[in-house]
C-alpha positions as CSV (number, residue, x, y, z in Angstrom):
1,X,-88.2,-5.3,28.1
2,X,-87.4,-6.7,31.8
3,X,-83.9,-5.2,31.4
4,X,-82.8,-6.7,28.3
5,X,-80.6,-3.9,26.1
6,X,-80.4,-4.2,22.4
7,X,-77.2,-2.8,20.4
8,X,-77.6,0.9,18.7
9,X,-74.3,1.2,16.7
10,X,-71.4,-0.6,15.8
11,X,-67.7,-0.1,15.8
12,X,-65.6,-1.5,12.6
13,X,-62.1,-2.2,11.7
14,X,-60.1,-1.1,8.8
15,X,-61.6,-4.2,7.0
16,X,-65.0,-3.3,8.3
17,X,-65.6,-6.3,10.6
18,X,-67.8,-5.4,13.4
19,X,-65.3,-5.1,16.8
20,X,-67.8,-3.8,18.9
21,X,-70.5,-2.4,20.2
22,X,-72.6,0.5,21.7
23,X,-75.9,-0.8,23.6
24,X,-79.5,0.8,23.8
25,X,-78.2,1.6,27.8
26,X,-74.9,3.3,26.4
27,X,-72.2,0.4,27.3
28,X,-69.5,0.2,25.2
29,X,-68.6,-3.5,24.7
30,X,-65.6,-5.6,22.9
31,X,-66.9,-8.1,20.1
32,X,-65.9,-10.9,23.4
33,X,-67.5,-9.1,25.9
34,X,-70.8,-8.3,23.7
35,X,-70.3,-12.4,22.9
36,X,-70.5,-13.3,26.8
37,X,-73.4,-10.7,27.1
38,X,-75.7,-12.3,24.4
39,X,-75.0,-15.6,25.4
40,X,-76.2,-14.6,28.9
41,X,-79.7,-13.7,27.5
42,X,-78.9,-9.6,28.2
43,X,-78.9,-8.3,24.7
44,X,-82.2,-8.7,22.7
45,X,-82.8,-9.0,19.2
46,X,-79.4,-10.8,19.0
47,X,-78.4,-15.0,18.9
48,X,-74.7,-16.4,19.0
49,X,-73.9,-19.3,16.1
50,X,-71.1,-20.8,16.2
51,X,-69.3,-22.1,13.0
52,X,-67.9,-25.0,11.7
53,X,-64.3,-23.7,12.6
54,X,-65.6,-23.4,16.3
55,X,-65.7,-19.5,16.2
56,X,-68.4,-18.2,17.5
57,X,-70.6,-14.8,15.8
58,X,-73.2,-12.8,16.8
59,X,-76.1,-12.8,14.7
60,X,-79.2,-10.7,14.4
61,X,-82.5,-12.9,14.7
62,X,-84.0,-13.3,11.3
63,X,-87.0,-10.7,10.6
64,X,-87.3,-10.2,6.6
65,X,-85.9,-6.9,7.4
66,X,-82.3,-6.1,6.6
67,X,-82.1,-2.8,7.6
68,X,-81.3,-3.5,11.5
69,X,-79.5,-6.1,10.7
70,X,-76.1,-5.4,12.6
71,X,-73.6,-4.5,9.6
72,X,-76.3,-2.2,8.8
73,X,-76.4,0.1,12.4
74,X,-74.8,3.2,12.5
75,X,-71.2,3.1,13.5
76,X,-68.9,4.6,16.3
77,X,-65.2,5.1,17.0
């Protein structure tokens, strides 16, 4: 896995937007850090898009299975 992590759960707001993140290592990262993180090719099993508003999101690679997609991981506070 040549030191790649992937992210194991997911912390939500009130409204239940994803606002951060738990990796396979046990970091704890902010929704901007995890951004930086993916975009540096750490994180796995992850890609950053970036809408048509500029805002960028991170993004589970496509698999056909939505089960580990990331609003579906288990969640921390």
């Amino acid at each position: 896995m040549n030191g790649q992590e992937t992210f194991v759960t997911v912390q939500k707001n009130h409204q239940g937007d994803i606002i951060g993140f738990k990796t396979s290592k046990g970091s704890v990262l902010s929704y901007r850090k995890a951004l930086m993180e993916v975009e540096n090719g750490a994180i796995t099993g992850v890609h950053v898009v970036t809408e048509h508003d500029g805002e960028q999101y991170i993004r589970s690679n496509p698999d056909g299975d939505a089960s580990n997609n990331l609003d579906q991981l288990p969640t921390f506070s």
